[in-house]
DOTIVEX-895912 format. One line per 3 residues: number of its first residue (from 1); their letters; for each residue x, y negated, z negated of C-alpha. Coordinates in nm, 4 decimals, decimal comma. Each point is the difference from the previous one (the first is absolute). Example, Ala and Ser with C-alpha at 12.3 -4.5 7.8 and 13.67 -1.06 7.14 Angstrom:
REM DOTIVEX-895912
1> AS> 1,2300:0,4500:-0,7800 ~ 0,1370:-0,3440:0,0660
//
This chain:
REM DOTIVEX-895912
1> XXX> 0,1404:-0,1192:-1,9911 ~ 0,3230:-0,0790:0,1869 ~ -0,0187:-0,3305:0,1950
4> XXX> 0,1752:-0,0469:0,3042 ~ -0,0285:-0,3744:0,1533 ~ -0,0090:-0,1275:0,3400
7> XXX> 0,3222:-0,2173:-0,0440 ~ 0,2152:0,2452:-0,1729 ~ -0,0650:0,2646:0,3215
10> XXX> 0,3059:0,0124:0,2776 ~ 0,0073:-0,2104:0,2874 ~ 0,0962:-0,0213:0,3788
13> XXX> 0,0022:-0,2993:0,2696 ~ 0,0812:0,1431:0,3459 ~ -0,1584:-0,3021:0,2086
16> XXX> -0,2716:0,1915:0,1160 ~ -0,0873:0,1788:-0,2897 ~ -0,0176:-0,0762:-0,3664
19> XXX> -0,0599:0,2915:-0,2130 ~ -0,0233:0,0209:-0,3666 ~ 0,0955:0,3734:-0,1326
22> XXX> -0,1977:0,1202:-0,3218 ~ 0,2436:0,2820:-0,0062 ~ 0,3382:0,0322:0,0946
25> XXX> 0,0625:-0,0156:0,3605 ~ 0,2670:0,0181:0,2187 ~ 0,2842:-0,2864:-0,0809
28> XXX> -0,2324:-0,1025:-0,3189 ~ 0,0645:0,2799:-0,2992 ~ -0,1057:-0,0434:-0,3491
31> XXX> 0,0935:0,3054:-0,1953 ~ -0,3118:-0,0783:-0,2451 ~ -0,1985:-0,0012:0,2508
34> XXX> 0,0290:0,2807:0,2643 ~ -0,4187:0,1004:0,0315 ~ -0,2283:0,1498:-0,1809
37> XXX> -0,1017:0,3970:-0,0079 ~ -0,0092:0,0684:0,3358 ~ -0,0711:-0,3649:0,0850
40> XXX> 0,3699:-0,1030:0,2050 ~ -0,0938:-0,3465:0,1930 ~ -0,2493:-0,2694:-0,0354
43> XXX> 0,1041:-0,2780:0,2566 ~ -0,1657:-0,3380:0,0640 ~ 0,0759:-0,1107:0,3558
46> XXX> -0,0596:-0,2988:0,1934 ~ 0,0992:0,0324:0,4029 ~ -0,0090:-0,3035:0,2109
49> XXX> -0,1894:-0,0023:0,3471 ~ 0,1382:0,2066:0,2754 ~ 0,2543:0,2307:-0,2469
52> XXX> 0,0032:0,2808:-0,1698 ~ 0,1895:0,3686:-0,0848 ~ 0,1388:0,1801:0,2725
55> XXX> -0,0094:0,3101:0,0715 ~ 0,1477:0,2288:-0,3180 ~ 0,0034:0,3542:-0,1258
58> XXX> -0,1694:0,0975:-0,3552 ~ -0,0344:0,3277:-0,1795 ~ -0,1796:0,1674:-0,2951
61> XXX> -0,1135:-0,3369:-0,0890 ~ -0,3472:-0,0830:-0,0092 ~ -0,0603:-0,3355:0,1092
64> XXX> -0,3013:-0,2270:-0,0084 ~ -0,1197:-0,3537:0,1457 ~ -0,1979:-0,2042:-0,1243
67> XXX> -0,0936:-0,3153:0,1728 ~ -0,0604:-0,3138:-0,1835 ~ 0,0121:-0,2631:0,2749
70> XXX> 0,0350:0,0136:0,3649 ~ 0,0314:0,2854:0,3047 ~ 0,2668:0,2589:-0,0878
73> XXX> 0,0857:0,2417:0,3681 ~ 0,0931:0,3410:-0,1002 ~ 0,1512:0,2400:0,2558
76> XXX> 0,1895:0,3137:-0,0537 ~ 0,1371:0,3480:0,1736 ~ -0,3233:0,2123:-0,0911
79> XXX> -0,1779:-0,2164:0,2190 ~ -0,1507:-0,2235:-0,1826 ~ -0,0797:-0,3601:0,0726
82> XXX> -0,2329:-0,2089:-0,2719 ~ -0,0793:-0,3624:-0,0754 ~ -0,0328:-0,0311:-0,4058
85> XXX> -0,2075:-0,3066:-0,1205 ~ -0,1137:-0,1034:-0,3374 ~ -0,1336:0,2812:-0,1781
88> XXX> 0,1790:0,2835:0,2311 ~ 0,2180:0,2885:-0,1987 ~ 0,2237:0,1395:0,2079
91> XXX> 0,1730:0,3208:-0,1839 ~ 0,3129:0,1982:0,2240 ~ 0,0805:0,3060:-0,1305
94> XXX> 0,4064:-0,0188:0,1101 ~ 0,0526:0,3210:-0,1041 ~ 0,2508:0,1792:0,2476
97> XXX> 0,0968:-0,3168:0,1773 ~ -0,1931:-0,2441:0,1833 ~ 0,1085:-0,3189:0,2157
100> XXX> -0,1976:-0,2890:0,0089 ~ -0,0378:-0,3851:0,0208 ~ -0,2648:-0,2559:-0,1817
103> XXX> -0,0235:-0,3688:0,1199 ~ -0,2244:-0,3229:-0,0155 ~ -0,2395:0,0923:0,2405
106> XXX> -0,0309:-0,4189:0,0296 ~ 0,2474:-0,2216:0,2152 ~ -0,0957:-0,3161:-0,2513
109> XXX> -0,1523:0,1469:-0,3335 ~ 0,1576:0,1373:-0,2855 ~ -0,0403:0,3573:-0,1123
112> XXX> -0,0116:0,0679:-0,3599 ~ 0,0235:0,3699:-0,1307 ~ 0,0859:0,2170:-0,2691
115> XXX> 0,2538:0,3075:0,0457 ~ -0,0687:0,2738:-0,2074 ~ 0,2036:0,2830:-0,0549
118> XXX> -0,0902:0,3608:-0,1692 ~ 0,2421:0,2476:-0,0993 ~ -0,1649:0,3183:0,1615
121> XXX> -0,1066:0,3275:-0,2028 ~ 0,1020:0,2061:0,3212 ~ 0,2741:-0,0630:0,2081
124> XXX> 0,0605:0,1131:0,3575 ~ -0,3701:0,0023:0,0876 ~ -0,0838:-0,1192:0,3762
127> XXX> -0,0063:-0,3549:0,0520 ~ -0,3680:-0,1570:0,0503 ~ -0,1949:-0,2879:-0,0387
130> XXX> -0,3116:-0,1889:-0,1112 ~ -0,1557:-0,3175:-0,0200 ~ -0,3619:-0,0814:-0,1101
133> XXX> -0,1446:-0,3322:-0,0190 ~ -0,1383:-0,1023:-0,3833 ~ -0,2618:-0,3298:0,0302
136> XXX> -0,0345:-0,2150:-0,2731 ~ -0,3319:0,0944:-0,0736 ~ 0,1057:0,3162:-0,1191
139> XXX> 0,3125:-0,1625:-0,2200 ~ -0,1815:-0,3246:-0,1519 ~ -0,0800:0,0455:-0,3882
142> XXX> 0,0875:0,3957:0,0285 ~ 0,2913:0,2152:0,0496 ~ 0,0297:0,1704:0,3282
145> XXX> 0,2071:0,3514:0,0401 ~ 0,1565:-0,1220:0,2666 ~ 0,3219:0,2985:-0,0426
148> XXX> -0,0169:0,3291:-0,1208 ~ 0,1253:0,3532:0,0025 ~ -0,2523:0,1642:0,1423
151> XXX> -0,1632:-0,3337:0,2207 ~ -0,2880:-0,0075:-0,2552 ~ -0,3039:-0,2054:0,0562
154> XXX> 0,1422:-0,1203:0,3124 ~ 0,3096:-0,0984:-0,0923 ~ 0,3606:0,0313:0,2017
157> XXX> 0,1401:0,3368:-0,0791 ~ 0,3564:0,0008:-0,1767 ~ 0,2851:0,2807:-0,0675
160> XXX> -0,0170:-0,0852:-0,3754 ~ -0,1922:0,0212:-0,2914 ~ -0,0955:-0,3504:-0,0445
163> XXX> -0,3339:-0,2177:0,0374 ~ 0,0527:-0,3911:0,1405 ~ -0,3124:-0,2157:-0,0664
166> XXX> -0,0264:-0,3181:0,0922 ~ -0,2719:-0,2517:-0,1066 ~ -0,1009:-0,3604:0,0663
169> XXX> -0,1139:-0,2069:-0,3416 ~ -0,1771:-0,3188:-0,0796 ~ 0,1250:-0,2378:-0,2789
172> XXX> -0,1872:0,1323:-0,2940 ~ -0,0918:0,3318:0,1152 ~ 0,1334:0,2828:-0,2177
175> XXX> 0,0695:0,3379:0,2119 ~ 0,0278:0,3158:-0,1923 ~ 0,3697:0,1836:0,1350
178> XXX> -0,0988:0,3216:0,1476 ~ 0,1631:0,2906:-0,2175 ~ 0,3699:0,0371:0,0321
181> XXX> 0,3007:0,1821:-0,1369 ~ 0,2958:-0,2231:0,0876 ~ -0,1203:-0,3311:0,1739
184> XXX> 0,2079:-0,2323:0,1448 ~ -0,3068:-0,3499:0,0425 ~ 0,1395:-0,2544:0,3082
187> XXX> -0,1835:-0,3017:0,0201 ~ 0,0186:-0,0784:0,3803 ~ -0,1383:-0,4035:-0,0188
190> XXX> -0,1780:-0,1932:-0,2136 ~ 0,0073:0,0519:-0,4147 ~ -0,0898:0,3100:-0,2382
193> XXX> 0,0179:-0,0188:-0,3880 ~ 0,1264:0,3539:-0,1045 ~ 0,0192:0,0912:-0,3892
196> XXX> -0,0089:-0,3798:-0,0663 ~ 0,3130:-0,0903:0,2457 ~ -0,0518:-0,1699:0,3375
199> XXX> 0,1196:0,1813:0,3007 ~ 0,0157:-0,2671:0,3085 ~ 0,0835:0,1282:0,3602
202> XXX> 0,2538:0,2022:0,0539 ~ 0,0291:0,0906:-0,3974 ~ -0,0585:0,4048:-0,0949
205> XXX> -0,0282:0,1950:-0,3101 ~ 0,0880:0,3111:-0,1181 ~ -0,2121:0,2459:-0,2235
208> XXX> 0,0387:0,3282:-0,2031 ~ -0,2505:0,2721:0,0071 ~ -0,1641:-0,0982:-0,3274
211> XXX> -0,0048:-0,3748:0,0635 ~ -0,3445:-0,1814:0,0559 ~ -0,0059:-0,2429:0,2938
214> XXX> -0,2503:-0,2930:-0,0622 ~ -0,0029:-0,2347:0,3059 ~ -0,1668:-0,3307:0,0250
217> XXX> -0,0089:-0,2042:0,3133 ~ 0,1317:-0,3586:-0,0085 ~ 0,0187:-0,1422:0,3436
220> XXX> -0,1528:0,2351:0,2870 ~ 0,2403:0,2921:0,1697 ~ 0,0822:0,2901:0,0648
223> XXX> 0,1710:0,2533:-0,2247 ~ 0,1210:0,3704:0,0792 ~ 0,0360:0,2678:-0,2621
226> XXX> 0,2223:0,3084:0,0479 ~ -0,0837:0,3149:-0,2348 ~ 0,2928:0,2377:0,0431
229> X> 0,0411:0,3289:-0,1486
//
């Protein structure tokens, strides 16, 4: 197990958005720490009231939202127009090149969010979208597909061969990891003792095909758990 802390990630201050980068990411490169299989971007943002990212091109990227706190407006050029909220995935396939913009839906409220990148397994494919709406019933003291290949058991469908679970724990309770290869565990908010460390928010861990993951939670949250090929 690799460990990679919450403090030791990358780090931007615009004003209206503070954004803490997992991964390298644009003016922030660590060398040692450039993703992970096809894993490229894990971003923790925080947008003030009334701001957000303008309009912008992507391509072969596969991106996904995933709303922690707050309203987050998503418009783009294949005429889509969403409103993510807690528990929304939002997965854009950029493929050949798509424009579009994501702000805080809210004039006063903060949005919080996580940016996800995924290195595609196809590139050049036609750009499209998805968004599906995960409630907590279905994530609290399980894991829930919520990302898949193939959009299995309801999940968002992605250009990749990966699975993204994410699950909400109890302190004490002691969820099983669903099968992996290479996993790449996030904790999103509150605490998670893995293999006998503790992993706060914004801490992550890295694990080999023929390492066991034993989780424990220590102080309710939310966790998400990438197996990648």
């Amino acid at each position: 197990m690799i460990i990679r802390r919450s403090n030791e990630r990358g780090y931007a201050d615009h004003g209206w958005l503070r954004s803490f980068h997992t991964f390298s990411f644009a003016n922030y490169v660590d060398r040692n720490h450039m993703g992970f299989r096809a894993l490229r971007v894990i971003n923790e943002d925080r947008v003030t009231g009334g701001h957000g990212f303008g309009a912008h091109s992507h391509r072969d990227m596969e991106i996904i939202s995933y709303v922690l706190e707050g309203e987050m407006e998503h418009k783009d050029n294949m005429g889509n127009g969403e409103v993510m909220r807690p528990g929304d995935v939002q997965r854009m396939s950029a493929g050949t090149g798509v424009l579009h913009s994501e702000f805080n839906h809210s004039k006063e409220n903060g949005l919080h969010f996580l940016q996800i990148w995924i290195e595609p397994k196809q590139l050049g494919i036609k750009p499209s979208y998805e968004q599906k709406a995960f409630p907590t019933a279905e994530r609290q003291g399980q894991w829930r597909l919520v990302a898949s290949e193939q959009g299995r058991e309801g999940s968002v469908s992605i250009n990749q061969d990966l699975n993204l679970y994410a699950g909400l724990f109890s302190a004490g309770e002691q969820p099983t990891a669903p099968p992996s290869r290479h996993a790449w565990l996030h904790v999103v908010n509150g605490e998670m003792e893995v293999n006998g460390e503790t992993l706060s928010a914004g801490d992550a861990a890295a694990f080999q095909p023929d390492e066991t993951i034993n989780l424990t939670g220590k102080q309710a949250g939310e966790v998400l758990l990438f197996d990648l090929a």
